[in-house]
mmCIF file of the protein (N, C-alpha, C, O) and its ligand, coordinates in Angstrom:
data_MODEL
# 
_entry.id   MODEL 
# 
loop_
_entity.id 
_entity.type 
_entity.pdbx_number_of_molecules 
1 polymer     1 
2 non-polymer 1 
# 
_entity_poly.entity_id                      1 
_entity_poly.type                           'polypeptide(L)' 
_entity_poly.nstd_linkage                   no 
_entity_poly.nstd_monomer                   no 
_entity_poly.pdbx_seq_one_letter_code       
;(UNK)(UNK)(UNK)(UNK)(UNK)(UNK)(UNK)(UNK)(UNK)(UNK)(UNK)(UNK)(UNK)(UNK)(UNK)(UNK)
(UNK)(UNK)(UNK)(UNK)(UNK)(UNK)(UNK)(UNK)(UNK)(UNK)(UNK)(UNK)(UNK)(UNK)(UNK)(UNK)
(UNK)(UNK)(UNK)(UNK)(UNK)(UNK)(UNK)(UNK)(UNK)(UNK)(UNK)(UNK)(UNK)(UNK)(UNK)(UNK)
(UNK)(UNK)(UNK)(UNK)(UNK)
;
_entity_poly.pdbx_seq_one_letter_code_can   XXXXXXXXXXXXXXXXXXXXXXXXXXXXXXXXXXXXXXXXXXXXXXXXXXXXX 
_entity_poly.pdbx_strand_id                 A 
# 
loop_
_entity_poly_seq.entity_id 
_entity_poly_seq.num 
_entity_poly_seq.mon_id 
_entity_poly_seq.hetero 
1 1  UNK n 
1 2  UNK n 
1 3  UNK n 
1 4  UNK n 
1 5  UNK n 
1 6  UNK n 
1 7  UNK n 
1 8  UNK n 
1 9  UNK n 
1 10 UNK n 
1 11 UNK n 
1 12 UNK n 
1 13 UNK n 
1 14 UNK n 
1 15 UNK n 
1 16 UNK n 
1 17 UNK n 
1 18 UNK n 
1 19 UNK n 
1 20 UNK n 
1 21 UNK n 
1 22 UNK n 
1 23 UNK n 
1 24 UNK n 
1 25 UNK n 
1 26 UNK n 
1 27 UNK n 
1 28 UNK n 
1 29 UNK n 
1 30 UNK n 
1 31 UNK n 
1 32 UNK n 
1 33 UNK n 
1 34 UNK n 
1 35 UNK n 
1 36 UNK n 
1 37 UNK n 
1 38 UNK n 
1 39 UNK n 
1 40 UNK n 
1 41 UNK n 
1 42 UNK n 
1 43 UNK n 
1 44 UNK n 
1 45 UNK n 
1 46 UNK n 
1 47 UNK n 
1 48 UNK n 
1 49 UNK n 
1 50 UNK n 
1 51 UNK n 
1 52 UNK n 
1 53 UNK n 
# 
loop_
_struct_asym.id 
_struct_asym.entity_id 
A 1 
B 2 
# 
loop_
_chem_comp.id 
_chem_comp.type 
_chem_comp.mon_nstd_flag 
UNK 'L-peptide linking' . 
ZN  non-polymer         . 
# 
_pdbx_entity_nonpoly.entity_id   2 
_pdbx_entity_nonpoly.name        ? 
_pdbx_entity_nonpoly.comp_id     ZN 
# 
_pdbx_nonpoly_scheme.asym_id         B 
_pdbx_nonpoly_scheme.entity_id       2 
_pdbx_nonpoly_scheme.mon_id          ZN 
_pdbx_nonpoly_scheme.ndb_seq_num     1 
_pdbx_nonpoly_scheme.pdb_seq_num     101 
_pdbx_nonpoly_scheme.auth_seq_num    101 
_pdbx_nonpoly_scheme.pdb_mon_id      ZN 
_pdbx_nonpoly_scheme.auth_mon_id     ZN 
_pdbx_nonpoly_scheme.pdb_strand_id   A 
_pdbx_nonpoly_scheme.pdb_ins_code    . 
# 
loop_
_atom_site.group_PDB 
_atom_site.id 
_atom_site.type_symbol 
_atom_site.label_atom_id 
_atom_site.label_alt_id 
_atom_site.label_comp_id 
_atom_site.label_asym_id 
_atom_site.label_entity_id 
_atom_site.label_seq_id 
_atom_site.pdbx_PDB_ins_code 
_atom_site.Cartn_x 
_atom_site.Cartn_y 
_atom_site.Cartn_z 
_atom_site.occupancy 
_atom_site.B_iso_or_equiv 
_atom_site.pdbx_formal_charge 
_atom_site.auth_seq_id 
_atom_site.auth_comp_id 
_atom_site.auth_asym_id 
_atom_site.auth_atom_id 
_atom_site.pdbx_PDB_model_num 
ATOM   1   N  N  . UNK A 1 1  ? -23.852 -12.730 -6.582  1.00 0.00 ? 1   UNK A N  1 
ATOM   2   C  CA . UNK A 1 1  ? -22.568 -12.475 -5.955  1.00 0.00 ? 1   UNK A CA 1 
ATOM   3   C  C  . UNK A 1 1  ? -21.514 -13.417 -6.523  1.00 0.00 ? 1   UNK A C  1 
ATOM   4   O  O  . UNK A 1 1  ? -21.581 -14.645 -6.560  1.00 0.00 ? 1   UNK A O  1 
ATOM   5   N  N  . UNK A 1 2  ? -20.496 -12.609 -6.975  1.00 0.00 ? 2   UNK A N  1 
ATOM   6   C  CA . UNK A 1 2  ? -19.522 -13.480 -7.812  1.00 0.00 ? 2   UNK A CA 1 
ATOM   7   C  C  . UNK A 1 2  ? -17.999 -12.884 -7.859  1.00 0.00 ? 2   UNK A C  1 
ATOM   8   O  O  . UNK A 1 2  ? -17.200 -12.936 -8.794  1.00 0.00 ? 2   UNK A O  1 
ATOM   9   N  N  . UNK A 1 3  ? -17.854 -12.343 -6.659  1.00 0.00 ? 3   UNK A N  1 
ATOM   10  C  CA . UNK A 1 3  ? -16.450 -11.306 -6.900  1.00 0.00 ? 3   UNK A CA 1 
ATOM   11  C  C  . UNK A 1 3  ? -15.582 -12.660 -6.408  1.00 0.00 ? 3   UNK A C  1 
ATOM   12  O  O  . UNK A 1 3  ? -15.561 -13.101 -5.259  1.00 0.00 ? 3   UNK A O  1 
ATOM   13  N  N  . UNK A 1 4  ? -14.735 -13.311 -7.801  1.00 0.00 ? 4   UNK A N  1 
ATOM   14  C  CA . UNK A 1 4  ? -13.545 -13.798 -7.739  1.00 0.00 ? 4   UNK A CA 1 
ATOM   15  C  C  . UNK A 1 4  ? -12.704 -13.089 -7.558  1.00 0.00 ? 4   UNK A C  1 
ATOM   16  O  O  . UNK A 1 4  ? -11.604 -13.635 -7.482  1.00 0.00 ? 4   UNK A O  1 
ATOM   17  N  N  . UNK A 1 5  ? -12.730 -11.661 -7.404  1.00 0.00 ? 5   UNK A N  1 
ATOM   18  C  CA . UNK A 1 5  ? -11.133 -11.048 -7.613  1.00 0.00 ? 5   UNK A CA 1 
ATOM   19  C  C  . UNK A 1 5  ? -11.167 -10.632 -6.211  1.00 0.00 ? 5   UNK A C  1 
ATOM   20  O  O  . UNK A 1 5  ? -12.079 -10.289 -5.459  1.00 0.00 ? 5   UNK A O  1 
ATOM   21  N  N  . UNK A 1 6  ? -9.759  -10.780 -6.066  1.00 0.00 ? 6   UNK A N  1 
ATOM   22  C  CA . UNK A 1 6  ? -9.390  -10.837 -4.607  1.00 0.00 ? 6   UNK A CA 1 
ATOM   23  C  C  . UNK A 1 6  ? -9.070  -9.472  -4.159  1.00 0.00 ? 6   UNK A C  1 
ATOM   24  O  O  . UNK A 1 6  ? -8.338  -8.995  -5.025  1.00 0.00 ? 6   UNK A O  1 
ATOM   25  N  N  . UNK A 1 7  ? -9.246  -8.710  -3.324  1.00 0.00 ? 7   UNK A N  1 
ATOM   26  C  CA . UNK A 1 7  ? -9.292  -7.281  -2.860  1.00 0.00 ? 7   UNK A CA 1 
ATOM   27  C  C  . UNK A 1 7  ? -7.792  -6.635  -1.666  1.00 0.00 ? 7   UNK A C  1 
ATOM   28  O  O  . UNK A 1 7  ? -7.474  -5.712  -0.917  1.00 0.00 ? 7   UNK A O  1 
ATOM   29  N  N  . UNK A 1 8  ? -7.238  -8.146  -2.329  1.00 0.00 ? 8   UNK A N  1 
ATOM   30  C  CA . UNK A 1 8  ? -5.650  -7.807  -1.471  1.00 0.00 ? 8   UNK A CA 1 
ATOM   31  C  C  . UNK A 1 8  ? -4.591  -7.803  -1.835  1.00 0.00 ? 8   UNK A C  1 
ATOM   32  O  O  . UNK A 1 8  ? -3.606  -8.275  -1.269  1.00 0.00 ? 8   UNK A O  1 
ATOM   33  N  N  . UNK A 1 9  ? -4.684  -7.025  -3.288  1.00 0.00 ? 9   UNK A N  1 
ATOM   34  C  CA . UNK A 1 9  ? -3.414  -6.869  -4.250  1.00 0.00 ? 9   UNK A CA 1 
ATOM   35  C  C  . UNK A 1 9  ? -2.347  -6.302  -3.008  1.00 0.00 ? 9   UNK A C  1 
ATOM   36  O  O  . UNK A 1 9  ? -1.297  -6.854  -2.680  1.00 0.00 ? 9   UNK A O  1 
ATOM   37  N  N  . UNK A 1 10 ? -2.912  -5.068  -2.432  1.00 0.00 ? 10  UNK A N  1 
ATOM   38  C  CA . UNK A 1 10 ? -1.769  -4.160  -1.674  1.00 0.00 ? 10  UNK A CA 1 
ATOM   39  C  C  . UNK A 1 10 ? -1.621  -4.973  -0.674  1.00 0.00 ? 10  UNK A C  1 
ATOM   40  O  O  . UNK A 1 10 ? -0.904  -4.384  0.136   1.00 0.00 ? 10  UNK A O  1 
ATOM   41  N  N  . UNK A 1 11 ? -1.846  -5.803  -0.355  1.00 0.00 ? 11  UNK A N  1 
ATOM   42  C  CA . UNK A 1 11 ? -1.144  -6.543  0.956   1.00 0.00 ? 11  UNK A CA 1 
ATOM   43  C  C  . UNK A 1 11 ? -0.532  -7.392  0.367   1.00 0.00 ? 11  UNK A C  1 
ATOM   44  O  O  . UNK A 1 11 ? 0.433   -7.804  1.012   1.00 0.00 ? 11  UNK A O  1 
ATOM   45  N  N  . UNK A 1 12 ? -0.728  -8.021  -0.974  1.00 0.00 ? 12  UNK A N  1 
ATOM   46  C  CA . UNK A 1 12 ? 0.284   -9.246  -1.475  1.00 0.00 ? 12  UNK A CA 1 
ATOM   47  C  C  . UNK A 1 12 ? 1.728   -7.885  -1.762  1.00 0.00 ? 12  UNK A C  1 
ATOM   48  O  O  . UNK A 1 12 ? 2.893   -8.133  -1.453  1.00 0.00 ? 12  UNK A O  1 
ATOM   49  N  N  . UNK A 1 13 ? 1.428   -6.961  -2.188  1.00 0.00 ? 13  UNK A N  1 
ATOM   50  C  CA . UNK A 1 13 ? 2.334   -6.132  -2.641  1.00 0.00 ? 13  UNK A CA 1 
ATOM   51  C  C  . UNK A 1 13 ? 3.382   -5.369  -1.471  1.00 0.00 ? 13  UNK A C  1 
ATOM   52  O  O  . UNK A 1 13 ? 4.535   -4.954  -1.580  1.00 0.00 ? 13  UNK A O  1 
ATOM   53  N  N  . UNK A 1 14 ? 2.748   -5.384  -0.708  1.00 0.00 ? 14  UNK A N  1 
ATOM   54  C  CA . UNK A 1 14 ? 3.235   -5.001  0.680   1.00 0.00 ? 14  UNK A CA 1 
ATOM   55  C  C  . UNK A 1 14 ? 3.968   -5.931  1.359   1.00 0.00 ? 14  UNK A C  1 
ATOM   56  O  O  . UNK A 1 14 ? 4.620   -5.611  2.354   1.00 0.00 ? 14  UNK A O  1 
ATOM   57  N  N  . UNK A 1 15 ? 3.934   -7.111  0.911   1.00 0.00 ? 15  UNK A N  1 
ATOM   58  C  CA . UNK A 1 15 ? 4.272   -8.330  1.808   1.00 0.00 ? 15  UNK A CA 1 
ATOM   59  C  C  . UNK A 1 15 ? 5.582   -8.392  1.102   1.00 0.00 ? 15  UNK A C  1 
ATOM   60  O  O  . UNK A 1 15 ? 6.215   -9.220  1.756   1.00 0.00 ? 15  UNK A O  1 
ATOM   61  N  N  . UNK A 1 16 ? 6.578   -7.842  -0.180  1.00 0.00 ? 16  UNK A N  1 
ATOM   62  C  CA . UNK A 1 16 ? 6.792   -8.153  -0.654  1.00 0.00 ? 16  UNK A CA 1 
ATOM   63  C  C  . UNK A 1 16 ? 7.703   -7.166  -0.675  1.00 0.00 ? 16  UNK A C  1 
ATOM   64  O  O  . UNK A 1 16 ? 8.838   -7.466  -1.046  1.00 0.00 ? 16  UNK A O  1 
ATOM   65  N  N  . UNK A 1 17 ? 7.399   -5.723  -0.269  1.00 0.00 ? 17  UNK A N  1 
ATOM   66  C  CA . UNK A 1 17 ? 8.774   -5.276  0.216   1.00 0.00 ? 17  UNK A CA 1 
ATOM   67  C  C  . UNK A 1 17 ? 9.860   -5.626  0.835   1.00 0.00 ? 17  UNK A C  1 
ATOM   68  O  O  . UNK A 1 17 ? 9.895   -6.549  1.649   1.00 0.00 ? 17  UNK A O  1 
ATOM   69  N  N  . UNK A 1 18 ? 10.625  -5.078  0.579   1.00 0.00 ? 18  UNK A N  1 
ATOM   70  C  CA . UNK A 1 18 ? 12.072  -5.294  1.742   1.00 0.00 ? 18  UNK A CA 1 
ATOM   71  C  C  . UNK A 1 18 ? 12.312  -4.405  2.436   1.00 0.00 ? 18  UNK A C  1 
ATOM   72  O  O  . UNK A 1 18 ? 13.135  -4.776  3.272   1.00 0.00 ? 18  UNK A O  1 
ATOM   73  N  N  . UNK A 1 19 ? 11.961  -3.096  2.600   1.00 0.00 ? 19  UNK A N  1 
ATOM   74  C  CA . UNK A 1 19 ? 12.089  -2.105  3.637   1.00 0.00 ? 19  UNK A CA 1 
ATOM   75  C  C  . UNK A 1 19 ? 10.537  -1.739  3.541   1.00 0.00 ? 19  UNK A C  1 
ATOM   76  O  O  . UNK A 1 19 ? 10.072  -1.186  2.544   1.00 0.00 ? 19  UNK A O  1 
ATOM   77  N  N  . UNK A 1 20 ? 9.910   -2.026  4.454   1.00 0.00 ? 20  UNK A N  1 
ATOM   78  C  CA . UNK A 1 20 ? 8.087   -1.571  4.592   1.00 0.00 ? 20  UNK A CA 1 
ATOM   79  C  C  . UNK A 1 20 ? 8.272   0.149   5.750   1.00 0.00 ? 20  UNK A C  1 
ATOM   80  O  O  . UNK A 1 20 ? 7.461   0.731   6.470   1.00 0.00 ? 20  UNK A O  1 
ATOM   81  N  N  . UNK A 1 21 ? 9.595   0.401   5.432   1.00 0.00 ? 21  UNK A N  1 
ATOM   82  C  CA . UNK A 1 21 ? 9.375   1.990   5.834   1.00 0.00 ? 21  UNK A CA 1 
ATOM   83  C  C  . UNK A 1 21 ? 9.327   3.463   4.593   1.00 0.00 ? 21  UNK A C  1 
ATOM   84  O  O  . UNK A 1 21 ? 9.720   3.418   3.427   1.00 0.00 ? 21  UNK A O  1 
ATOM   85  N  N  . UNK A 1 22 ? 8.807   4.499   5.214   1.00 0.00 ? 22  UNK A N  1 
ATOM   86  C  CA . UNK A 1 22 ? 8.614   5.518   4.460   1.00 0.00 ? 22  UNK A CA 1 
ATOM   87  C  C  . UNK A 1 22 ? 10.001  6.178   4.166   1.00 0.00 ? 22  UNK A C  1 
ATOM   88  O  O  . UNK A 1 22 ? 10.906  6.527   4.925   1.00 0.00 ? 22  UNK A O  1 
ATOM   89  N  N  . UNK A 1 23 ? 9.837   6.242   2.542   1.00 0.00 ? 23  UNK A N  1 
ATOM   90  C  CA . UNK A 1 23 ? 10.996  7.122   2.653   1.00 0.00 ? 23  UNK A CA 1 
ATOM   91  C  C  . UNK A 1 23 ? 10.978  8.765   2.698   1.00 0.00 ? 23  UNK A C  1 
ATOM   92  O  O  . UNK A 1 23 ? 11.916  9.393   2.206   1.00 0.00 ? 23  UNK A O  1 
ATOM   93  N  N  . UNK A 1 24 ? 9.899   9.406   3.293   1.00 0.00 ? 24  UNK A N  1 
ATOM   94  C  CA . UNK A 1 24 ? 10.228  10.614  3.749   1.00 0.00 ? 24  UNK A CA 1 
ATOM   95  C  C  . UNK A 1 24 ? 9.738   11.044  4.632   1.00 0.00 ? 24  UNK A C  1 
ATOM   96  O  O  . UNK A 1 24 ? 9.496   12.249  4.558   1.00 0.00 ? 24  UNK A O  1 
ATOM   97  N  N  . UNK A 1 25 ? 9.294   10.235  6.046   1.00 0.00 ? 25  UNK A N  1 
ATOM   98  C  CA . UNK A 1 25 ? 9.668   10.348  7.446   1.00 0.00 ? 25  UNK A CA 1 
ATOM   99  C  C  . UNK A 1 25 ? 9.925   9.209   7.650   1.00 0.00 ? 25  UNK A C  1 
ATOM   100 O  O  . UNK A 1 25 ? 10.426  8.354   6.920   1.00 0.00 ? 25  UNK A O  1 
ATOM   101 N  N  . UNK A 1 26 ? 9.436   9.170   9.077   1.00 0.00 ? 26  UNK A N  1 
ATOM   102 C  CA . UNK A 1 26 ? 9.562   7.728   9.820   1.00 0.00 ? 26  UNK A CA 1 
ATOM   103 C  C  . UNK A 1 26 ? 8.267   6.687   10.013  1.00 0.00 ? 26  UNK A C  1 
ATOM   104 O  O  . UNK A 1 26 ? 8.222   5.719   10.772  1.00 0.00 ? 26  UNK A O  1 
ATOM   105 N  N  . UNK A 1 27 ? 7.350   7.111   9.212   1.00 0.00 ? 27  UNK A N  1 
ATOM   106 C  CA . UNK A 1 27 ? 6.358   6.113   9.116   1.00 0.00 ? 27  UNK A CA 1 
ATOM   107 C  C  . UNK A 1 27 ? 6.739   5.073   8.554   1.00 0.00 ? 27  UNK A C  1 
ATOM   108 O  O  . UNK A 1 27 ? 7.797   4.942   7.939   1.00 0.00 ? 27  UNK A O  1 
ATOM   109 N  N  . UNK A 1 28 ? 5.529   3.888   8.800   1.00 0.00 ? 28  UNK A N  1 
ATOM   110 C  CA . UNK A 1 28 ? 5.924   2.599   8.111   1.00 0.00 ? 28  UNK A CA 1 
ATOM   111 C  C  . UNK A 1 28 ? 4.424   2.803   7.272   1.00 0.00 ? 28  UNK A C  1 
ATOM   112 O  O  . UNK A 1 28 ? 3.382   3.334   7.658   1.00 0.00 ? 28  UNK A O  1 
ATOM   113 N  N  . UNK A 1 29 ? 4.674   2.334   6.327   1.00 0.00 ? 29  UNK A N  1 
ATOM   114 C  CA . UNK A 1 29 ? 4.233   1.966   5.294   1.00 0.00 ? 29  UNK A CA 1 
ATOM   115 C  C  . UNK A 1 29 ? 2.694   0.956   5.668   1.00 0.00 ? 29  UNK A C  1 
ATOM   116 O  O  . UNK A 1 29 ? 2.566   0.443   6.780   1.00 0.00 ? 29  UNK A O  1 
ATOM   117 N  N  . UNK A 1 30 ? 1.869   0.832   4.824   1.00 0.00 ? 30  UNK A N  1 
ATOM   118 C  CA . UNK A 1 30 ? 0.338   0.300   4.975   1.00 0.00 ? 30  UNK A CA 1 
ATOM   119 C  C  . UNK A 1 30 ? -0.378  0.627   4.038   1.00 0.00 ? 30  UNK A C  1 
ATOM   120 O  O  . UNK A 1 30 ? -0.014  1.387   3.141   1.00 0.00 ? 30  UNK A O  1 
ATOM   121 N  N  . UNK A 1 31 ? -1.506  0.090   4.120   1.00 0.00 ? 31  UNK A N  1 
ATOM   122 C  CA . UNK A 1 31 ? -2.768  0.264   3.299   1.00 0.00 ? 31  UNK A CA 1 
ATOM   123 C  C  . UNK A 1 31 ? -3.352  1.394   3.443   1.00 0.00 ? 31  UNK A C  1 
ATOM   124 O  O  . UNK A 1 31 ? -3.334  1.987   4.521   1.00 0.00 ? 31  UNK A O  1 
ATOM   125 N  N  . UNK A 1 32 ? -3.857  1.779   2.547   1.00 0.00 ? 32  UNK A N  1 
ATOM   126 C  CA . UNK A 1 32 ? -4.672  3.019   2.617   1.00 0.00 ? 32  UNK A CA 1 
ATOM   127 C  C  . UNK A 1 32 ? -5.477  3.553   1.542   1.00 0.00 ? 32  UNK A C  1 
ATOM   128 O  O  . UNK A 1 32 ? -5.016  3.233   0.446   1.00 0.00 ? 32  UNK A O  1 
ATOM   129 N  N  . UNK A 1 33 ? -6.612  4.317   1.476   1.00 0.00 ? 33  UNK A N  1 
ATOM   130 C  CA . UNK A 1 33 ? -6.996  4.453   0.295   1.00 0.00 ? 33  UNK A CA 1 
ATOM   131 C  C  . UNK A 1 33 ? -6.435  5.692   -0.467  1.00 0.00 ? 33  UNK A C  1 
ATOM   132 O  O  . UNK A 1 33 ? -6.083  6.729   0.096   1.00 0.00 ? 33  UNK A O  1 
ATOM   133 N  N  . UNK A 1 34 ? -6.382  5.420   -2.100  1.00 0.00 ? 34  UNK A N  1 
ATOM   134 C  CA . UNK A 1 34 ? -5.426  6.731   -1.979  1.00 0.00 ? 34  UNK A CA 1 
ATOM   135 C  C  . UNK A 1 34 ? -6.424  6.667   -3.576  1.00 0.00 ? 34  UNK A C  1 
ATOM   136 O  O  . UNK A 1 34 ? -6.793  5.604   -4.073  1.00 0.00 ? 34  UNK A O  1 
ATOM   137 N  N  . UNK A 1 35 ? -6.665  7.794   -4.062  1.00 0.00 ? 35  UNK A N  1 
ATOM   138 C  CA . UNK A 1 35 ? -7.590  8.258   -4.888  1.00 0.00 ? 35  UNK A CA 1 
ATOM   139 C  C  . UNK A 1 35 ? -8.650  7.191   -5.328  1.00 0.00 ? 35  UNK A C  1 
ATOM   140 O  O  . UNK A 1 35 ? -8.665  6.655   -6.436  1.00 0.00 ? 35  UNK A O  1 
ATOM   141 N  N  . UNK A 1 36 ? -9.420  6.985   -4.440  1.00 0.00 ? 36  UNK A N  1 
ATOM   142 C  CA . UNK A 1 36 ? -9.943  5.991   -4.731  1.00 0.00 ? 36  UNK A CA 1 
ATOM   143 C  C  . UNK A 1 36 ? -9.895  4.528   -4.418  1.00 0.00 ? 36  UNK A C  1 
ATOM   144 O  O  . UNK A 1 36 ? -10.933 4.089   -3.922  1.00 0.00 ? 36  UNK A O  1 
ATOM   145 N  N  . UNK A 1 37 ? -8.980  3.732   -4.588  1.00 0.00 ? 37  UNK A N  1 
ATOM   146 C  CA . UNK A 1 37 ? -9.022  2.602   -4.548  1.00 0.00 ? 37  UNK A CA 1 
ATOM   147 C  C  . UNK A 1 37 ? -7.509  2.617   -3.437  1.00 0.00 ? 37  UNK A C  1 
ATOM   148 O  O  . UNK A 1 37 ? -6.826  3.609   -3.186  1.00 0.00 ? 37  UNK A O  1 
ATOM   149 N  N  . UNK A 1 38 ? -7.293  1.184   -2.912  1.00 0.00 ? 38  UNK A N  1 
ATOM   150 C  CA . UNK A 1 38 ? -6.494  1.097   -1.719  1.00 0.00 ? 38  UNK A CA 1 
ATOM   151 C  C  . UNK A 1 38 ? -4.987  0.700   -2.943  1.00 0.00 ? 38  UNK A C  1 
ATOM   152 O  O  . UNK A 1 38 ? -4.723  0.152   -4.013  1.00 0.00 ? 38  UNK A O  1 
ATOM   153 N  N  . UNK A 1 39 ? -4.319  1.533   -1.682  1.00 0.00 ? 39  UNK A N  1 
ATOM   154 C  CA . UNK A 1 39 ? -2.897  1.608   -2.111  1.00 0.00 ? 39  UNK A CA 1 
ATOM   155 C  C  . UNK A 1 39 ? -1.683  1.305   -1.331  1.00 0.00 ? 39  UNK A C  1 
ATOM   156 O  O  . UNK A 1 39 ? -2.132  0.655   -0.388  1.00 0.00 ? 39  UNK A O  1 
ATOM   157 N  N  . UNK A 1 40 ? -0.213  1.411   -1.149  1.00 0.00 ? 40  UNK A N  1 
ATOM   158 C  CA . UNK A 1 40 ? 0.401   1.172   -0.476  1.00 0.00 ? 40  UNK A CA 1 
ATOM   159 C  C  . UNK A 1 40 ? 0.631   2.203   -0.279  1.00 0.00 ? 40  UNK A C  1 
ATOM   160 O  O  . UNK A 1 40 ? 0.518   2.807   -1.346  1.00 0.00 ? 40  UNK A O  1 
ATOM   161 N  N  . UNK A 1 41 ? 1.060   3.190   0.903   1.00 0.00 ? 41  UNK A N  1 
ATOM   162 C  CA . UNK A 1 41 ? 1.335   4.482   1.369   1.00 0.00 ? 41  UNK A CA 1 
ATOM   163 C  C  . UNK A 1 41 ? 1.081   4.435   2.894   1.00 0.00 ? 41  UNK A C  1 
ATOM   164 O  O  . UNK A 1 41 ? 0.330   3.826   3.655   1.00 0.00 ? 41  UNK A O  1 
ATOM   165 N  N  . UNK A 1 42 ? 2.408   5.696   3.013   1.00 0.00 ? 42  UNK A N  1 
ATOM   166 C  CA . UNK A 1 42 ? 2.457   5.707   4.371   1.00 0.00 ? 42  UNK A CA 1 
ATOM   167 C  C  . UNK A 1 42 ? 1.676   6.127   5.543   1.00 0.00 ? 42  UNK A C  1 
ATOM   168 O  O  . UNK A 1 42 ? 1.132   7.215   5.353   1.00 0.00 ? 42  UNK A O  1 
ATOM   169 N  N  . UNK A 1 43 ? 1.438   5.580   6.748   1.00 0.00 ? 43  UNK A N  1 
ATOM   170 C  CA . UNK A 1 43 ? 0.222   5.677   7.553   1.00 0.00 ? 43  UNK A CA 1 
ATOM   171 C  C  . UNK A 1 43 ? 0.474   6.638   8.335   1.00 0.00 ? 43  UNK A C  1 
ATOM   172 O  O  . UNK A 1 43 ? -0.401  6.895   9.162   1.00 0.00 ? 43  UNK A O  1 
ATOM   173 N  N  . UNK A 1 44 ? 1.703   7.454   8.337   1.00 0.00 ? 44  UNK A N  1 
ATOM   174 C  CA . UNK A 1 44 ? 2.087   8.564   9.011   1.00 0.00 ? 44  UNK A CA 1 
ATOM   175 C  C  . UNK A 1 44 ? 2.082   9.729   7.820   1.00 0.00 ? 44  UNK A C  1 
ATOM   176 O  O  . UNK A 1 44 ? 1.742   10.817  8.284   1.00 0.00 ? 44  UNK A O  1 
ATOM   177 N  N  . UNK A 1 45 ? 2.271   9.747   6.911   1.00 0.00 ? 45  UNK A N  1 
ATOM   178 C  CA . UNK A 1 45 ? 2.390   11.132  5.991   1.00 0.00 ? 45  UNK A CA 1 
ATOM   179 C  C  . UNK A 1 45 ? 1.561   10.847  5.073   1.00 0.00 ? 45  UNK A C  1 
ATOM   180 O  O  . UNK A 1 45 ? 1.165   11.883  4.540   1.00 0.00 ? 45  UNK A O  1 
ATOM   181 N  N  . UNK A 1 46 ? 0.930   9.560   4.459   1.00 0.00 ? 46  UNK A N  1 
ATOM   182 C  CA . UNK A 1 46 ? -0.178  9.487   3.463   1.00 0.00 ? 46  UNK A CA 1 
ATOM   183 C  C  . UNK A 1 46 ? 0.509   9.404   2.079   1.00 0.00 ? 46  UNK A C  1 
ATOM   184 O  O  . UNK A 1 46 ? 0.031   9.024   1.010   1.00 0.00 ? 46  UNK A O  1 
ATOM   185 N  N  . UNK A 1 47 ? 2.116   9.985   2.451   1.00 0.00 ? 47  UNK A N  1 
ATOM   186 C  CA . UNK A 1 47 ? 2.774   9.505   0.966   1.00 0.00 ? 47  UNK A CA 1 
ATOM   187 C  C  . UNK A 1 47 ? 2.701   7.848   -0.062  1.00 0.00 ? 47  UNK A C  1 
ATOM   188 O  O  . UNK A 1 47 ? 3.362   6.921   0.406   1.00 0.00 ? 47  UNK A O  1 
ATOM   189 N  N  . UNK A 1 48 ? 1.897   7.577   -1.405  1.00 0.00 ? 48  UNK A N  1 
ATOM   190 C  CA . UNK A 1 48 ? 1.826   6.658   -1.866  1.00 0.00 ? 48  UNK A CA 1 
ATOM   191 C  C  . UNK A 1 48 ? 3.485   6.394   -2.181  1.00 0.00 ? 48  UNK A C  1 
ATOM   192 O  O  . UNK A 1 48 ? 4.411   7.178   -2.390  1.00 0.00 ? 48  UNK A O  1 
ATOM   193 N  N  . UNK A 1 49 ? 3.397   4.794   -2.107  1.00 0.00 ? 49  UNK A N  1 
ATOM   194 C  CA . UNK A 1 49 ? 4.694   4.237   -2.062  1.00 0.00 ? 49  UNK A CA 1 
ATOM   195 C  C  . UNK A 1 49 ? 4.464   3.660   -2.852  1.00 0.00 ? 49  UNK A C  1 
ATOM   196 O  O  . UNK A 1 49 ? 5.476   2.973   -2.993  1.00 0.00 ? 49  UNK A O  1 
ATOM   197 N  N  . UNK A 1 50 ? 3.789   3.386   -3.576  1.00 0.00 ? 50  UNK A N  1 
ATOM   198 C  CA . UNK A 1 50 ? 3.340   1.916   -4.337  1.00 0.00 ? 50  UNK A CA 1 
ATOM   199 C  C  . UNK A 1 50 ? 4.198   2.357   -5.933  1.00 0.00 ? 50  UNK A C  1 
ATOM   200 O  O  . UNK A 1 50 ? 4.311   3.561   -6.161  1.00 0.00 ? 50  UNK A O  1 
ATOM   201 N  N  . UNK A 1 51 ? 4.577   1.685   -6.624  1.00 0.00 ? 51  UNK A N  1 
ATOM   202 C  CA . UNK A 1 51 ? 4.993   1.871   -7.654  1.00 0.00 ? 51  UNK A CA 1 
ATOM   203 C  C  . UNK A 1 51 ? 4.532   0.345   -8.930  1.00 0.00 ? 51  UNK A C  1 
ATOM   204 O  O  . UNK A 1 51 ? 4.456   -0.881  -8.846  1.00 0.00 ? 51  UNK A O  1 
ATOM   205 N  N  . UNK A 1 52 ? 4.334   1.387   -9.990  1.00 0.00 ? 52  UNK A N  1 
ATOM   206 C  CA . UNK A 1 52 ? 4.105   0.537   -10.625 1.00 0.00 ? 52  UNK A CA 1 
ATOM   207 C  C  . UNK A 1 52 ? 5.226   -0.583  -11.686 1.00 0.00 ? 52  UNK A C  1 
ATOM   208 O  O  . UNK A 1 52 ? 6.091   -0.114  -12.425 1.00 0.00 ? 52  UNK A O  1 
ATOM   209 N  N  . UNK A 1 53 ? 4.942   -2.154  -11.527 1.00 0.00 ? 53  UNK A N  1 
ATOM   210 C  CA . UNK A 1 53 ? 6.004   -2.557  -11.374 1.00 0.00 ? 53  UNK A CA 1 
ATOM   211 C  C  . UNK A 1 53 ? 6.403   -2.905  -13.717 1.00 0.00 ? 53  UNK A C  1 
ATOM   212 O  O  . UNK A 1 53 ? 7.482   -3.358  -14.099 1.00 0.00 ? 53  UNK A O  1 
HETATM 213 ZN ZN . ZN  B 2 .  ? 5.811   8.968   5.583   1.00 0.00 2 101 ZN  A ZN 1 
# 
């Protein structure tokens, strides 16, 4: 067992918004898994928010 890598990119990334709401309802924004691996997207519509920077 040796996992140095830390499994909370999307929460450092999340932390780091300035509006943590959805922009196409009124959900707020969260973790979630989104093809696979966890992403930033909204917890009300499932829309990924995450962009690559
Ligand atoms: Zn939404």
């Amino acid at each position: 067992m040796s996992d140095e890598r830390t499994p909370h990119d999307c929460e450092d990334l999340l932390a780091r918004l300035d509006d943590p709401s959805c922009q196409y309802c009124d959900g707020q924004l969260g973790i979630g898994p989104y093809k696979g691996s966890d992403a930033v997207l909204c917890e009300a519509c499932g829309t990924p928010a995450i962009r690559v920077w």
